[in-house]
DRENKE-995354 format. One line per 2 residues: number of its first residue (from 1); their letters; for each residue x, y, z of N, C-alpha, C, O. Coordinates in pm, 1 decimal, m for minus. Layout:
% DRENKE-995354
NUM> a> X Y Z X Y Z X Y Z X Y Z  ...;
***
This chain:
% DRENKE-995354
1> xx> m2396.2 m415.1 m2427.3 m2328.2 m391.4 m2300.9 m2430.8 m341.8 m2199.8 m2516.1 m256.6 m2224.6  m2416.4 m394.3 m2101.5 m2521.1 m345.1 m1962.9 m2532.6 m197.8 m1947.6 m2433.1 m129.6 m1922.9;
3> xx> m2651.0 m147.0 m1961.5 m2660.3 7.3 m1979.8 m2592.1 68.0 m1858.9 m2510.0 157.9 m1877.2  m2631.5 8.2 m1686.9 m2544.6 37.2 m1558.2 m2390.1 43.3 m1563.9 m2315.5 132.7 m1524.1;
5> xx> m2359.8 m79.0 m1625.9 m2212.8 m68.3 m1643.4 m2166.2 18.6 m1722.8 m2063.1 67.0 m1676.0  m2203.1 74.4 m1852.3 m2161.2 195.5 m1937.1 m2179.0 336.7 m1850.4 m2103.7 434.1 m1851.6;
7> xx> m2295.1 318.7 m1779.0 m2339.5 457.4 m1690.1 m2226.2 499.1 m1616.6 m2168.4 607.1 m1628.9  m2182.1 355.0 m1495.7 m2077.4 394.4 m1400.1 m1918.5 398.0 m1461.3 m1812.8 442.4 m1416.5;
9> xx> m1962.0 318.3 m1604.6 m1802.4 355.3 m1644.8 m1796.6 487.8 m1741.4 m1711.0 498.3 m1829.3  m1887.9 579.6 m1718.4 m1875.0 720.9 m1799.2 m1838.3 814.7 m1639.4 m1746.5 896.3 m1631.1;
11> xx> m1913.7 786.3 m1547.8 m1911.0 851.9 m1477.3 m1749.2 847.2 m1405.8 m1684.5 948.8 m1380.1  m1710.8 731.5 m1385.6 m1582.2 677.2 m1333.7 m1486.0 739.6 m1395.9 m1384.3 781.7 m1341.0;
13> xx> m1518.7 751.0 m1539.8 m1440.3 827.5 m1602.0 m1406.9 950.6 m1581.9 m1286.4 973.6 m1591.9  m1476.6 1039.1 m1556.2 m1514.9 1176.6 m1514.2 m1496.4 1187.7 m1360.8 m1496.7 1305.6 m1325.4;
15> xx> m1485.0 1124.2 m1288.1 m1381.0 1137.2 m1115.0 m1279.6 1111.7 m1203.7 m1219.9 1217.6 m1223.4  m1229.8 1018.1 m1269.2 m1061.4 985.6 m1277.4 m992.7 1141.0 m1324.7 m884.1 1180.6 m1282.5;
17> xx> m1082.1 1219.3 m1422.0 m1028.5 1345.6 m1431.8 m1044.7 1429.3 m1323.9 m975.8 1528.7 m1301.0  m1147.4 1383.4 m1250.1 m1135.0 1500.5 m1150.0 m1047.0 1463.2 m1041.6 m1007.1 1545.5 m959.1;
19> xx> m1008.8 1312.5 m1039.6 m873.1 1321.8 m968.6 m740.8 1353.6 m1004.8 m638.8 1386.9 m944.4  m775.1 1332.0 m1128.8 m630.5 1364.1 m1192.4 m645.4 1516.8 m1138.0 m551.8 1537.8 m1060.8;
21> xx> m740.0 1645.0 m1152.1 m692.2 1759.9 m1143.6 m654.5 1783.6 m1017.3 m581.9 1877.2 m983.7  m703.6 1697.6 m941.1 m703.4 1691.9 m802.6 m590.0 1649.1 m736.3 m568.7 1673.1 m617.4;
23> xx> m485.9 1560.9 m838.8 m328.4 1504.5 m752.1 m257.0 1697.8 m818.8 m148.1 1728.3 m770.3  m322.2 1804.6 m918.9 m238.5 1854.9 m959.5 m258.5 1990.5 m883.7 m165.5 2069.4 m867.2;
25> xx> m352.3 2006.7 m850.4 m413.6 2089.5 m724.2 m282.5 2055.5 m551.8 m211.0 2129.5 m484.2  m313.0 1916.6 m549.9 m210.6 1906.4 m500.0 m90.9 1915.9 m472.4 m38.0 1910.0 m361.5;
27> xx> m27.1 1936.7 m611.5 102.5 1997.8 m584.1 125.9 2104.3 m629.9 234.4 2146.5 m670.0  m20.7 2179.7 m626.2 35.4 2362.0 m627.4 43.1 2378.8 m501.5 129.3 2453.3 m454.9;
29> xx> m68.6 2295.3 m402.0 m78.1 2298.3 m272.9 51.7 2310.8 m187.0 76.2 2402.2 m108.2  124.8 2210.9 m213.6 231.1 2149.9 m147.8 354.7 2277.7 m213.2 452.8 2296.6 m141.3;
31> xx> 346.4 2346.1 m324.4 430.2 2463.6 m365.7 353.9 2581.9 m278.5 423.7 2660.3 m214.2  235.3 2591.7 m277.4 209.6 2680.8 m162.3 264.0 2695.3 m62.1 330.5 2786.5 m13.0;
33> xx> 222.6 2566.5 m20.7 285.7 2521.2 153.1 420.1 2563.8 181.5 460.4 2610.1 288.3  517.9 2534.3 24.7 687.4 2573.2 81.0 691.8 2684.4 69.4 780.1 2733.5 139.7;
35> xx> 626.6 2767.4 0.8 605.0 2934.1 17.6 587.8 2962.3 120.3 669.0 3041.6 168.0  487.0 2918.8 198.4 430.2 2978.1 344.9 504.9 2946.5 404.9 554.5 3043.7 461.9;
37> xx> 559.8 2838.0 436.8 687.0 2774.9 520.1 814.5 2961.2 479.1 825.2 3062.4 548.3  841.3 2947.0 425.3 960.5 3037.5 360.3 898.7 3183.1 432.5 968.2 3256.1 503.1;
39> xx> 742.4 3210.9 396.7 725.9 3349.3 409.2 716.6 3331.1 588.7 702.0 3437.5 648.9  723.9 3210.9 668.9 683.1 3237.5 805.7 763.5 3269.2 838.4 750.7 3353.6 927.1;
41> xx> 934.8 3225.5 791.1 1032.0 3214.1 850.6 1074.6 3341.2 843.4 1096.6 3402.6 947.8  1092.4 3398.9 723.0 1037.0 3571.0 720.1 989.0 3649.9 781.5 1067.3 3736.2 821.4;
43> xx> 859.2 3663.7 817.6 762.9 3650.5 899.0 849.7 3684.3 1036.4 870.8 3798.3 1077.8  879.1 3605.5 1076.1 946.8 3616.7 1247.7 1068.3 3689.6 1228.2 1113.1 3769.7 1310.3;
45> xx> 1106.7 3668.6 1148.1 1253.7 3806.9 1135.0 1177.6 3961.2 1144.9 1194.4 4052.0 1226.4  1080.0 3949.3 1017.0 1013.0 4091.0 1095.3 967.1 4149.8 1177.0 966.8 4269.6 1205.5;
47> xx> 909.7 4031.3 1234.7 840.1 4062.7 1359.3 912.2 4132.8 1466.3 865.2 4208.7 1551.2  1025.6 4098.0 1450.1 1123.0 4143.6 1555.7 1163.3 4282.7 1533.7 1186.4 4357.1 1629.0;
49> xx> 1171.1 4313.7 1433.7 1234.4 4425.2 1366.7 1091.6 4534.8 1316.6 1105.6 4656.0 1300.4  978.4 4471.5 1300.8 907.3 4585.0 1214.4 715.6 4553.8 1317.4 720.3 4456.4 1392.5;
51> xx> 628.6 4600.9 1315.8 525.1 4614.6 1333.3 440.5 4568.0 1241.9 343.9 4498.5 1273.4  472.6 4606.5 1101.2 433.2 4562.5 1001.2 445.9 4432.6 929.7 448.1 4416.7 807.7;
53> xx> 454.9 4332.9 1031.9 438.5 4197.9 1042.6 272.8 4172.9 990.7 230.1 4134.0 882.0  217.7 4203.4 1087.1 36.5 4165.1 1136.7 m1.6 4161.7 963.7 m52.8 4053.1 936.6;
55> xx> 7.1 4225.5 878.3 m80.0 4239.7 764.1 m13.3 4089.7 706.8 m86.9 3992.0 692.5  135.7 4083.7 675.8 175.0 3982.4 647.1 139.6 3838.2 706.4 147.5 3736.0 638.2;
57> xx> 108.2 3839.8 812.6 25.3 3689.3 886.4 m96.3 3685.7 861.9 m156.9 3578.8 869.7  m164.0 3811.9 823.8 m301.9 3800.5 781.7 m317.7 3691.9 652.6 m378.3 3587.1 630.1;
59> xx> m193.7 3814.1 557.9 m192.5 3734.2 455.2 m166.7 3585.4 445.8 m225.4 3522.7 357.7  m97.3 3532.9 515.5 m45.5 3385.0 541.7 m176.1 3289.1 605.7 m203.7 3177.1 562.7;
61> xx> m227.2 3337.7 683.9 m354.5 3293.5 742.0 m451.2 3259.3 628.7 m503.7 3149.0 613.5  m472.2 3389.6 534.1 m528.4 3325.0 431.4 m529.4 3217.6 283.8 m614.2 3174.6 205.6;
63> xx> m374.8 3206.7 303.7 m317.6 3147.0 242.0 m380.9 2990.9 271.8 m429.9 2901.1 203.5  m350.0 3013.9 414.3 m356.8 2855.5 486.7 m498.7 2856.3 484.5 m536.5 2739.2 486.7;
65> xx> m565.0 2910.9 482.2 m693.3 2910.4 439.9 m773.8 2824.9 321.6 m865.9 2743.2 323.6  m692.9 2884.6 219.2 m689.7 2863.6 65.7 m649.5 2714.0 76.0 m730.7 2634.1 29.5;
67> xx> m512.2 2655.3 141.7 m468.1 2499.5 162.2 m596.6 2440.6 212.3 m676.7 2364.8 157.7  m594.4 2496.6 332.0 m702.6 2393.8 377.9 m823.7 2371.9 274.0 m849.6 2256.7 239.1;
69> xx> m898.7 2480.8 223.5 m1030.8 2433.4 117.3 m994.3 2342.5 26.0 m1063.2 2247.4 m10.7  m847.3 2380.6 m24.8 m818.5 2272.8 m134.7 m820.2 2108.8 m135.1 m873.2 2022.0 m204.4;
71> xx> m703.6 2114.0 19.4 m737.5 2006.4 31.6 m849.5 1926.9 97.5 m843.3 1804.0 94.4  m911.2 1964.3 133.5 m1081.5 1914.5 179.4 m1145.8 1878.1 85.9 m1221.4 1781.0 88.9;
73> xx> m1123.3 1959.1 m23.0 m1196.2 1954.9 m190.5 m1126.2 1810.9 m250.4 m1176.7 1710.8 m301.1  m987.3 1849.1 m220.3 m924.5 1705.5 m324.5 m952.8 1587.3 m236.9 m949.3 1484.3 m304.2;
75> xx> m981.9 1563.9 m100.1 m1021.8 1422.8 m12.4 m1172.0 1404.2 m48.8 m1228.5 1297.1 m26.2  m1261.1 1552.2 m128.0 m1392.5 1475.2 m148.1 m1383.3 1438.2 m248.9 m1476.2 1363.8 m280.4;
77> xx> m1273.8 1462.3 m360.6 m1339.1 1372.2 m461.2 m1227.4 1294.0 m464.0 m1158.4 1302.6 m565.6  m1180.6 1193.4 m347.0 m1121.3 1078.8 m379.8 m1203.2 1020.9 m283.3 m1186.8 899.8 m268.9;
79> xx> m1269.7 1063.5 m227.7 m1388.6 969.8 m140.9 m1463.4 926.6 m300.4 m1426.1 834.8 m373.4  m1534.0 986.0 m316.0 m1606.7 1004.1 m474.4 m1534.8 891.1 m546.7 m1593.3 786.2 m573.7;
81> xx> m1423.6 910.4 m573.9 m1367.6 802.4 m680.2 m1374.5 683.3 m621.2 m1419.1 586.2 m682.4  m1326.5 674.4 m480.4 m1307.1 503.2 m409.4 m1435.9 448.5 m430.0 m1447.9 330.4 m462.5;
83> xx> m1537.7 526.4 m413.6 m1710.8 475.6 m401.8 m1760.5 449.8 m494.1 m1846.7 361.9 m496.4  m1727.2 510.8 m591.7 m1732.3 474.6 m753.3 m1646.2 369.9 m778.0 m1700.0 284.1 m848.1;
85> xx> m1553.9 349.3 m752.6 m1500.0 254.1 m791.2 m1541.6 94.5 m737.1 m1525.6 m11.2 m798.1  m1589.2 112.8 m626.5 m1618.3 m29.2 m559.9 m1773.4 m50.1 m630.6 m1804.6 m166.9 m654.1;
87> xx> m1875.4 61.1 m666.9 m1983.6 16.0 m704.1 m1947.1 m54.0 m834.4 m1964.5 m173.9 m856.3  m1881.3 57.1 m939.3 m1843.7 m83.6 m1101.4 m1778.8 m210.6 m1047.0 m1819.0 m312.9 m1102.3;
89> xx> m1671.7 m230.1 m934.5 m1673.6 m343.1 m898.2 m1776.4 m451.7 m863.5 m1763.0 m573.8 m871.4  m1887.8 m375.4 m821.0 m2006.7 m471.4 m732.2 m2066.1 m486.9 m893.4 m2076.7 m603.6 m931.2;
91> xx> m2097.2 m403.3 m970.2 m2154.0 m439.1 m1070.3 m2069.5 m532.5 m1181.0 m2142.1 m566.4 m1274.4  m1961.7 m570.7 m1188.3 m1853.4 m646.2 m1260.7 m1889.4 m790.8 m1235.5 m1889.6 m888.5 m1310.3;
93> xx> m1922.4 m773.9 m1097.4 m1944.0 m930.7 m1033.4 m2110.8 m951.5 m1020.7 m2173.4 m1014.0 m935.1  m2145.3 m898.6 m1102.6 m2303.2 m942.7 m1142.4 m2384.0 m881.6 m997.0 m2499.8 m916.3 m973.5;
95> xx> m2338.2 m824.8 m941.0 m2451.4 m791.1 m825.6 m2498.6 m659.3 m857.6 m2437.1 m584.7 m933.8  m2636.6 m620.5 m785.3 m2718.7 m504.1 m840.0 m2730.5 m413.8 m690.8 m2718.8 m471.2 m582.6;
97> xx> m2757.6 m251.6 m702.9 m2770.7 m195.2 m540.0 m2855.5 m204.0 m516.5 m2887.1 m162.2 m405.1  m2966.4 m270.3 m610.3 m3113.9 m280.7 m523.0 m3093.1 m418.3 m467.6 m3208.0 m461.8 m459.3;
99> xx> m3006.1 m517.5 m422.3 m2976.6 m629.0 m365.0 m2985.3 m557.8 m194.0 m3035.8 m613.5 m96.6  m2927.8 m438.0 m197.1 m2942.6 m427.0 m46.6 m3055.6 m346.2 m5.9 m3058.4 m334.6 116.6;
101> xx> m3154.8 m283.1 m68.8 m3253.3 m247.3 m42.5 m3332.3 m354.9 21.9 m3377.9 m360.6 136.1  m3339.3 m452.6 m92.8 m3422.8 m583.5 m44.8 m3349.6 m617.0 45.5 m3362.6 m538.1 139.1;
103> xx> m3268.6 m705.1 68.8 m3249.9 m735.5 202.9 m3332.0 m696.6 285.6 m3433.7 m755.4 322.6  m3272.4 m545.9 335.0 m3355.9 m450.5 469.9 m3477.5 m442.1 439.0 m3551.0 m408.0 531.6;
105> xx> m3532.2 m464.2 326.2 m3661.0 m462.6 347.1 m3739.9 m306.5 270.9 m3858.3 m274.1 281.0  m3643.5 m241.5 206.1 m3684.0 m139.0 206.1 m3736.6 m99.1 53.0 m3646.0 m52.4 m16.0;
107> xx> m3810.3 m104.7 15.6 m3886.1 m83.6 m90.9 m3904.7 55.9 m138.0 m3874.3 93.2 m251.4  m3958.1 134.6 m41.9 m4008.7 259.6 m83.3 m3857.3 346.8 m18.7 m3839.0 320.2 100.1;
109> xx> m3767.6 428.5 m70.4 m3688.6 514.8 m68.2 m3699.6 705.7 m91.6 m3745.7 750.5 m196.6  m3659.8 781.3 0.1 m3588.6 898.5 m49.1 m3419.4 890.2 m70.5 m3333.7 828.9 m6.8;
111> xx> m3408.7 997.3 m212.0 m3269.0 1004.7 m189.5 m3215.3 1136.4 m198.0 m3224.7 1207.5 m298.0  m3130.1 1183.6 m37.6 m3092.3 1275.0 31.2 m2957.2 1343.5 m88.6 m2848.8 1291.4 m115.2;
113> xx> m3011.3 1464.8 m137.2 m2870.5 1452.4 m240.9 m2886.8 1418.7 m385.6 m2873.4 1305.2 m431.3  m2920.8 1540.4 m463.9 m2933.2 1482.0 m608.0 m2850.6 1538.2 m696.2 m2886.5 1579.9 m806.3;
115> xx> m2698.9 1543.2 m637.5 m2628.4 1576.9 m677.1 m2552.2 1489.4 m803.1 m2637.1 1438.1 m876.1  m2411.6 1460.6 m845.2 m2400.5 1326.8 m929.4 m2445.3 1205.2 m877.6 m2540.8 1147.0 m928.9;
117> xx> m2393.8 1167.3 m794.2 m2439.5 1012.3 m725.6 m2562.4 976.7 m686.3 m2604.8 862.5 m704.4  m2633.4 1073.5 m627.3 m2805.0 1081.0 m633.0 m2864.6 1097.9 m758.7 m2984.1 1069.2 m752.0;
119> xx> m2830.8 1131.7 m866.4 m2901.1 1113.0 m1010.3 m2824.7 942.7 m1066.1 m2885.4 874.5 m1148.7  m2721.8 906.8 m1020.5 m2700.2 776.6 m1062.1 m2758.5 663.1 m985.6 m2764.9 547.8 m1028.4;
121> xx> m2804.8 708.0 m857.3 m2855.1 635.5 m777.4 m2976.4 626.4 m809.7 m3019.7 511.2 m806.8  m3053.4 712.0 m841.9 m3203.9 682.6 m909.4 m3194.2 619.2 m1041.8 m3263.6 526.7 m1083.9;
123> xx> m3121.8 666.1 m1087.2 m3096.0 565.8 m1216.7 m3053.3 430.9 m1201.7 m3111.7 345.2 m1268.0  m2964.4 399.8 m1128.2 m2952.7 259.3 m1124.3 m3103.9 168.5 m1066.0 m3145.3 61.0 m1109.5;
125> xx> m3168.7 261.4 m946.1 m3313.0 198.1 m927.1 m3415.2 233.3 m993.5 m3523.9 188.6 m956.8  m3410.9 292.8 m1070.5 m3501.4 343.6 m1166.9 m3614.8 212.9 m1243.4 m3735.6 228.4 m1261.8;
127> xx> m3541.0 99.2 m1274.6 m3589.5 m2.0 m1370.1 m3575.9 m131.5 m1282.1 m3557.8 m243.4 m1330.2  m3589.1 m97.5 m1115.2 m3588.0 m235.1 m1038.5 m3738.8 m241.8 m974.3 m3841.8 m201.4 m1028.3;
129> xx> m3726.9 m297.0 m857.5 m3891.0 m313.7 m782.8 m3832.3 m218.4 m661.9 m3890.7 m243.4 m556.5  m3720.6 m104.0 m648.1 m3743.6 m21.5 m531.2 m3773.7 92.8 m601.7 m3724.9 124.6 m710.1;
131> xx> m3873.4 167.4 m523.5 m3961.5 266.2 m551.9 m3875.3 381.3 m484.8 m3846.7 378.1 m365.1  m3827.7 504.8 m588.3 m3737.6 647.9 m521.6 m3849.1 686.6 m505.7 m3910.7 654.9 m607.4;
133> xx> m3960.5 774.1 m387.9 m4015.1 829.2 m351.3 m4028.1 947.8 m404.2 m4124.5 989.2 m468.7  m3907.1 1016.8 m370.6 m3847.2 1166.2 m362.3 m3744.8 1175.3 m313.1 m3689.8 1091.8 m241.3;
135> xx> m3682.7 1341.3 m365.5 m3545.5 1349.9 m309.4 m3548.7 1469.9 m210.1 m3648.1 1533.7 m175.5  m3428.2 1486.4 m174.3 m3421.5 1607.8 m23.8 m3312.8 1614.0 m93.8 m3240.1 1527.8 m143.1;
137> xx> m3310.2 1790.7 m91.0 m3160.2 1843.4 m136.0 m3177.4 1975.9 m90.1 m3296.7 2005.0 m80.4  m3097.0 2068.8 m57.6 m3063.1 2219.1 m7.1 m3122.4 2320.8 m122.0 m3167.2 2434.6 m107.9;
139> xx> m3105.2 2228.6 m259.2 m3099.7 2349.3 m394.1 m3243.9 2290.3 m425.6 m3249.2 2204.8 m514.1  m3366.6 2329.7 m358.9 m3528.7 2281.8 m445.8 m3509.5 2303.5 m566.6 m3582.9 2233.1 m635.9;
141> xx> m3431.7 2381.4 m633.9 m3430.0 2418.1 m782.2 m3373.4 2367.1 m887.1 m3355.4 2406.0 m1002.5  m3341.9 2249.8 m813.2 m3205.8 2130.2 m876.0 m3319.0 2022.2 m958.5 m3424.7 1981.3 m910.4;
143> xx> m3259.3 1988.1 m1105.2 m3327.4 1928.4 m1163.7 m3372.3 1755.2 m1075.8 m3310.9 1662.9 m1129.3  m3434.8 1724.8 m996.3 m3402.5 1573.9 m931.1 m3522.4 1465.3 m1009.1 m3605.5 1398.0 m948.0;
145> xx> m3502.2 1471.1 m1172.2 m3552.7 1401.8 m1242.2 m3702.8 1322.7 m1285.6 m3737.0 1224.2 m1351.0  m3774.9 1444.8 m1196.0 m3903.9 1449.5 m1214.9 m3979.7 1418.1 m1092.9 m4100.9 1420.5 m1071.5;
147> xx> m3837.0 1375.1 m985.7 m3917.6 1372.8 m822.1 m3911.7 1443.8 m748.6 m3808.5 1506.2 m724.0  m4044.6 1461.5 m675.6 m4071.2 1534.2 m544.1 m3952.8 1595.1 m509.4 m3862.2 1516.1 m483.0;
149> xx> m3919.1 1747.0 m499.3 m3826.2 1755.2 m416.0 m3815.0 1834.4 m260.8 m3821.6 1957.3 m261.9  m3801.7 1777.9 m156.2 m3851.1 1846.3 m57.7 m3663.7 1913.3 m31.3 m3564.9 1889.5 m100.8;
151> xx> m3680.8 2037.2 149.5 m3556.1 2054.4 192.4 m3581.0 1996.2 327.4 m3665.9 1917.4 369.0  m3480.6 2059.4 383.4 m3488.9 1982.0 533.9 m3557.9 2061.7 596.4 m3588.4 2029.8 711.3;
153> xx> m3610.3 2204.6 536.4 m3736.6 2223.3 643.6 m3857.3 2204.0 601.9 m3950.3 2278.6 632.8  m3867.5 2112.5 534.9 m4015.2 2027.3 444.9 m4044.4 1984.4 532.4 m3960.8 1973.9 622.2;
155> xx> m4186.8 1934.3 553.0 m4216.1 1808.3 640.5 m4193.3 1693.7 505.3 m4231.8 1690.9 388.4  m4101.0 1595.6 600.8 m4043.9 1487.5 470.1 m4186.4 1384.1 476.6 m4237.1 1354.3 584.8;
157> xx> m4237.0 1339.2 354.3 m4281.5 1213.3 419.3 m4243.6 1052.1 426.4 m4162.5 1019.4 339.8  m4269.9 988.8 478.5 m4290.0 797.4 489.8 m4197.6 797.7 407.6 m4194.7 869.2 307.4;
159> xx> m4105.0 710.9 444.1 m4073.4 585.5 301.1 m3980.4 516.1 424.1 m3942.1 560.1 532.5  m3958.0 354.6 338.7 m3840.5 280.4 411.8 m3747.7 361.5 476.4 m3767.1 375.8 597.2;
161> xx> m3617.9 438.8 410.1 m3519.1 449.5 443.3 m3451.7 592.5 361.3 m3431.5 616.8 242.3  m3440.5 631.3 424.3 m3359.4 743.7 345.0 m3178.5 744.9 320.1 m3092.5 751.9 407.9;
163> xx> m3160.3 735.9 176.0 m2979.1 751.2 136.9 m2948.8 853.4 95.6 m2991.2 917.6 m0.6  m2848.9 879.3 190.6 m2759.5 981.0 179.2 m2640.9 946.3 51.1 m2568.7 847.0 42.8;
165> xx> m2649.7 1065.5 m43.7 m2544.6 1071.3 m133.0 m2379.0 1148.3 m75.1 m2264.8 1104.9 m60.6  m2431.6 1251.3 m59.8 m2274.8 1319.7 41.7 m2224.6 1271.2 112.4 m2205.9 1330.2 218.8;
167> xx> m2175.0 1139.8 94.8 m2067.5 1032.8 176.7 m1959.3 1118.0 264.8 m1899.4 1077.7 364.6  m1953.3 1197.8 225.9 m1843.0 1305.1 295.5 m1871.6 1379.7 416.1 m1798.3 1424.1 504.5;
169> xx> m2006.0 1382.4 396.0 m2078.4 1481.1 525.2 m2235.7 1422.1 621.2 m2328.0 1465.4 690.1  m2165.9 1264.0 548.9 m2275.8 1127.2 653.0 m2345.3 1210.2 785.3 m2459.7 1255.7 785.1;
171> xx> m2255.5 1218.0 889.5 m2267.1 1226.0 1005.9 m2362.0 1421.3 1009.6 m2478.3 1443.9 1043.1  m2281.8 1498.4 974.2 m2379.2 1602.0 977.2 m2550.4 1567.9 965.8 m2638.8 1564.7 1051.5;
173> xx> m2550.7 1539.7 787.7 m2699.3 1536.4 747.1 m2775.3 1439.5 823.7 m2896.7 1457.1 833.8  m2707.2 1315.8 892.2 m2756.7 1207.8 937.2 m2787.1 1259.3 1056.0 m2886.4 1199.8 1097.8;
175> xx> m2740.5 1364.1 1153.4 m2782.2 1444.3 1238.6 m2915.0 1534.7 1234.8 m2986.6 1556.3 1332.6  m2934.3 1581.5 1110.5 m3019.3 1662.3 1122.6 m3152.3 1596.9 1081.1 m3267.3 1624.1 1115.5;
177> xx> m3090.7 1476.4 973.9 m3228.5 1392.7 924.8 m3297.3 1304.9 1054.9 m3415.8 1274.4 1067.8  m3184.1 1274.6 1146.2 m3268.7 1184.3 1237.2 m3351.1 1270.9 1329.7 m3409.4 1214.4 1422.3;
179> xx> m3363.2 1409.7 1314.3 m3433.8 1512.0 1400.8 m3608.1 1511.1 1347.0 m3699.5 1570.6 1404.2  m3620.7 1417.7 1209.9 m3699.2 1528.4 1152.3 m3771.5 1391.6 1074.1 m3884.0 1399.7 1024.8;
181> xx> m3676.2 1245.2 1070.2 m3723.5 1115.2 1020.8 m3730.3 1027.2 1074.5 m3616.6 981.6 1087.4  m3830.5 942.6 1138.0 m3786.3 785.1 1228.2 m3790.3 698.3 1140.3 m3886.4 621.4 1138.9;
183> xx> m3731.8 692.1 1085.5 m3643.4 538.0 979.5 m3525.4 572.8 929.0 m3499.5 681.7 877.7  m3461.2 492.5 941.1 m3346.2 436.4 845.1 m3317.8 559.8 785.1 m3384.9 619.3 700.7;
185> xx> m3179.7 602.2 852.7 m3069.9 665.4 749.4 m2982.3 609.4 709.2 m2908.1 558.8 793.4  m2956.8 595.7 598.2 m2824.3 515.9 530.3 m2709.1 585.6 464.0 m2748.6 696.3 427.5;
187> xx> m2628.3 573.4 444.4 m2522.3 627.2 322.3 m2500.7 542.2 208.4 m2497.9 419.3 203.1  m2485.8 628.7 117.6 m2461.0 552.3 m7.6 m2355.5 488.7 25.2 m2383.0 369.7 9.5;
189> xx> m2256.6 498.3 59.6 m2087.8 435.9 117.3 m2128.1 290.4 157.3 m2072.9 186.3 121.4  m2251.2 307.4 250.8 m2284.7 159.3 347.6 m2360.1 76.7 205.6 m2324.2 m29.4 154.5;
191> xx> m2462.3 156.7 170.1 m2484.2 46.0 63.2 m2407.0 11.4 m45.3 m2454.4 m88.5 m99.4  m2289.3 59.9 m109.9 m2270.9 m15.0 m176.6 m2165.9 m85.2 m135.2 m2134.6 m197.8 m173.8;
193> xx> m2101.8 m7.7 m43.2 m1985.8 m178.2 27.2 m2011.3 m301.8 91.9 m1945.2 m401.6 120.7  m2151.3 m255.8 108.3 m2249.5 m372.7 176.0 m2265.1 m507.0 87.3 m2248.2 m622.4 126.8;
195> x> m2305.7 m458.9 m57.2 m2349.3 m534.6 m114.4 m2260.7 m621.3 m240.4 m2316.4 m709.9 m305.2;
***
């Protein structure tokens, strides 16, 4: 069996649980939510009647707090799963992600992010003709598989194109990388729906 295809179908495997915990996250969420709903309505009865409202909206504030991280958390890893899922697709149908490197032309690579998808991403180019340079990640202390690892206040050097793994937060890093790189920022998202 194709070693890529076993890779992305272990990994695929491992979002599907983390979505699964993630639809169940969801509906503590949504039992939260009818709590807070219940305690607001509360909430304004006291208000009228007591002073000692304010601590109680604090509390609710943080509540909604707590919703919001959750669900931000459960939309990144169904970004995660959709992207995973279309790459074992691209790989089902015999195509490879170094198909879109070549294209553009881009041979020599950093990859932004060596988080899961940036260690699968070097792995899938690992055994082609595109060359991973090095990686850029926030944590220098992060194992990134024996490459270079710079941060964003490194001076980065040369390569084709730099891919972004945090599909979720494209536009930030792609902000700060184009401050600091003149070539090619990409997302992992673009290359593999590309190809």
């Amino acid at each position: 069996m194709n070693k890529k295809f076993m890779l992305v179908t272990a990994v695929c495997t491992g979002v599907v649980a983390g979505a699964t915990s993630g639809i169940i996250i969801r509906k503590r969420i949504d039992e939260k939510l009818d709590d807070y709903m219940a305690e607001m309505k509360k909430q304004r009865e006291l208000r009228e009647s007591s002073k000692e409202s304010t601590s109680a909206l604090t509390k609710i504030e943080q509540l909604q707090n707590q919703i919001n991280m959750q669900v931000s958390r459960t939309n990144k890893f169904k970004k995660y799963f959709d992207l995973l899922d279309k790459w074992l697709e691209t790989i089902e149908k015999g195509k490879d992600i170094s198909d879109f490197f070549r294209k553009y032309h881009y041979s020599k690579i950093a990859i932004y992010g060596m988080g899961v998808l940036g260690r699968h991403l070097y792995y899938a180019l690992k055994e082609t003709d595109i060359d991973v340079i090095y990686a850029i990640d926030q944590n220098q202390q992060i194992n990134s598989q024996g490459l270079k690892t710079y941060t964003m206040q490194d001076k980065l050097p040369k390569v084709d194109a730099i891919v972004v793994t945090p599909v979720f937060a494209f536009e930030e890093i792609e902000s700060k990388l184009s401050q600091k790189a003149e070539y090619p920022i990409v997302s992992l998202e673009e290359v593999i729906y590309e190809i």
